[in-house]
C-alpha positions in Angstrom: 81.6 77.0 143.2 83.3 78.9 140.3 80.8 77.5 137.7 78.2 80.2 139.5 80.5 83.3 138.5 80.9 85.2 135.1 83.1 81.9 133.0 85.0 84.8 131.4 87.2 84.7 134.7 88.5 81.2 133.7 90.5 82.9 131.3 92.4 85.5 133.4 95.9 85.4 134.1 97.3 83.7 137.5 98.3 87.7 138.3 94.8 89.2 137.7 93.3 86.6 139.8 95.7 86.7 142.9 95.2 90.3 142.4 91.2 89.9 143.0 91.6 87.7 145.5 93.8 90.2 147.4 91.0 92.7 147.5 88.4 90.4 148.8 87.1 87.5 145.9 88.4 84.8 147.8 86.2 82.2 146.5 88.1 83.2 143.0 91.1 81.0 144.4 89.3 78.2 143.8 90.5 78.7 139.6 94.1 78.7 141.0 93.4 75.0 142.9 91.8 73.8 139.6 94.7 75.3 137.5 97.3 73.8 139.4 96.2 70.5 140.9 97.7 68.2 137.9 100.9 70.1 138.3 100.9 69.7 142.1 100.0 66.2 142.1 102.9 65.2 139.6 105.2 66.7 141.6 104.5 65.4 144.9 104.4 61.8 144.0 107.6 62.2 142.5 108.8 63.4 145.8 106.6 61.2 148.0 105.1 58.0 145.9 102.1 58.3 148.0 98.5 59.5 147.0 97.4 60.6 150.4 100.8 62.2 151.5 100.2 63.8 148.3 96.9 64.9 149.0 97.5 66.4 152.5 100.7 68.0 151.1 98.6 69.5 148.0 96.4 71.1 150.8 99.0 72.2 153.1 100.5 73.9 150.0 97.1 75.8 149.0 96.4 76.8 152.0 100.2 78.4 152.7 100.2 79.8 149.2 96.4 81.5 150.0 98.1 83.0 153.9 101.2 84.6 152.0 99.6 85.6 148.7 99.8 89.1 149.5 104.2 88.6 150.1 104.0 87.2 146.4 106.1 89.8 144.6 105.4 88.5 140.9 109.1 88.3 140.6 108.9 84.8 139.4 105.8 83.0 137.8 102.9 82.4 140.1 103.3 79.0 138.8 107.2 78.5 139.9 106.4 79.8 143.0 103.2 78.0 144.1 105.4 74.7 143.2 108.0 75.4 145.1 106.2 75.4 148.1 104.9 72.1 147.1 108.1 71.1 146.8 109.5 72.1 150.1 106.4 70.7 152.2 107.1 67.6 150.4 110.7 67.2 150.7 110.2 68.0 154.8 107.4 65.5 154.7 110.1 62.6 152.9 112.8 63.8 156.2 109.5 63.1 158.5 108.9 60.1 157.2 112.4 58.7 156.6 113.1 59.5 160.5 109.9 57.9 161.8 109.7 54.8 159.3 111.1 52.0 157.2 112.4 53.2 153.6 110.6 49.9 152.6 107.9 52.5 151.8 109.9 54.0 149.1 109.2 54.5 145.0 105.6 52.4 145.6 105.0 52.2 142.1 107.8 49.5 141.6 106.1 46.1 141.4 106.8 42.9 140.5 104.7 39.7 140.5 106.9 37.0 142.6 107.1 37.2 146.4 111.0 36.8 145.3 110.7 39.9 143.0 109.0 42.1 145.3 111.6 41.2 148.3 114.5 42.5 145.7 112.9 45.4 144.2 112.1 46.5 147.7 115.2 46.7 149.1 116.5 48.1 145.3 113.9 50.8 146.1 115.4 51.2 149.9 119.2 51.7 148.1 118.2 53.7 145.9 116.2 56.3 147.6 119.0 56.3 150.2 121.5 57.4 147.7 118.9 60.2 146.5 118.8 61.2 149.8 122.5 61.1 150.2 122.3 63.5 147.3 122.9 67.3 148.5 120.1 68.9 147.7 120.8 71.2 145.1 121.8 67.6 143.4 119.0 66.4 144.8 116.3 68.5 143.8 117.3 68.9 139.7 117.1 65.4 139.2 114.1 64.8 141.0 112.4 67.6 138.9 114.3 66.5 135.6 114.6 62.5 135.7 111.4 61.4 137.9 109.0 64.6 137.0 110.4 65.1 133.4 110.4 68.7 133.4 112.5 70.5 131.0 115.8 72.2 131.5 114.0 75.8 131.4 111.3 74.4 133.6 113.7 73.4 135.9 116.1 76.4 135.5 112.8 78.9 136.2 111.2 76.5 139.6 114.5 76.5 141.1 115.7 80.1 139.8 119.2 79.2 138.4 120.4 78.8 134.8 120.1 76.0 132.7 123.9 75.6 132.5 123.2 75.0 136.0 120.8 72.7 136.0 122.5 70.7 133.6 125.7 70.6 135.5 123.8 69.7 138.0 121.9 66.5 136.8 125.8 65.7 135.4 127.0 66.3 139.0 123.7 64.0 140.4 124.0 61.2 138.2 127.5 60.8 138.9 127.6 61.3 142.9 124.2 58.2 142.4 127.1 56.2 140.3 129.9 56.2 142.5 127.5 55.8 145.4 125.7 52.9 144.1 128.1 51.5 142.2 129.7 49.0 145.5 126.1 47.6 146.5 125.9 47.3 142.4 129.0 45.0 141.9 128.1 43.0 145.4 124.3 42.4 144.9 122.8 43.2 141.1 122.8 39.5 139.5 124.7 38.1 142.9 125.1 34.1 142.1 124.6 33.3 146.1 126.3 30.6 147.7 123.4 29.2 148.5 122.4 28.9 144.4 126.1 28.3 143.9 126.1 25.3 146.5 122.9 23.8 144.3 124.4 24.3 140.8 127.4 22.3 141.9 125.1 19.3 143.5 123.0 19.2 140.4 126.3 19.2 138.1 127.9 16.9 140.0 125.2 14.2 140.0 124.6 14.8 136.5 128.0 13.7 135.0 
């Protein structure tokens, strides 16, 4: 464990640390799982919603990240590029799951206390992370990392290598492309009076006047 090496090493930079564990410290890459598990976690559950997919994707990531750490060109933040490869584990991961399962699974942290509340806000959750799906995924990804991971526009702009006028066009471009997609089920279903409520208003009017 790290806490049996000189503590002065905690403060190195990511690129004197990959460096070392290049030329042979490989148990130094356990500072570069500590530094970055917060990050890595926030990002996958935005993707995913789910703590063990999470988890296994979190490892996958290390362990790819440790195998190609000498093709790191330190052209782009450590940082950037470690999450990026979190990123694209978990966004193949969401394809897997969506082609193998129910989207029922989706956005997990939505919860309501009715059976009735949970039956609506699941299939919300199903619509909606259809249409971010739908999204093409340079849409896709900026307003993932901007409106569900709340990174900034210069965060984004460096993880995804393009210019913030970019990613702000972008989010613009996503937001509207979710709006026009959403916006039929919206006018048919969001505070729908059912015939079935409609047929009981009228039978309670009625025998009430």
């Amino acid at each position: 464990m790290i806490g049996n090496l000189d503590q002065t090493v905690n403060q190195l930079p990511d690129t004197a640390i990959i460096n070392r564990i290049i030329a042979g410290e490989k148990e130094l890459f356990e500072l570069i799982v500590r530094r970055y598990n917060q990050r890595l976690y926030r990002t996958g559950m935005a993707v995913l919603g789910n703590d063990s997919e999470v988890e296994d994707m979190m490892q996958n990531a290390y362990i790819n990240a440790y195998e190609h750490l000498a093709g790191f060109e330190q052209r782009s933040q450590f940082a950037t590029w470690l999450t990026r490869i979190m990123l694209n584990l978990c966004f193949a991961q969401k394809r897997k799951r969506l082609a193998l399962s129910s989207t029922d699974q989706a956005f997990n942290y939505i919860h309501m206390a009715t059976p009735e509340n949970l039956l609506v806000n699941k299939e919300l959750s199903k619509v909606l992370e259809q249409a971010i799906e739908r999204l093409p995924e340079k849409y896709r990804l900026v307003f993932v990392l901007r409106e569900i991971e709340q990174l900034s526009v210069r965060e984004t702009s460096e993880l995804l290598q393009i210019h913030a006028p970019n990613v702000k066009v972008r989010l613009n471009r996503a937001r509207t492309l979710l709006k026009t997609d959403l916006s039929g089920y919206i006018q048919a279903n969001i505070f729908n009076f059912h015939l079935t409520r409609c047929d009981s208003m009228v039978l309670y009017v009625l025998s009430h006047i």
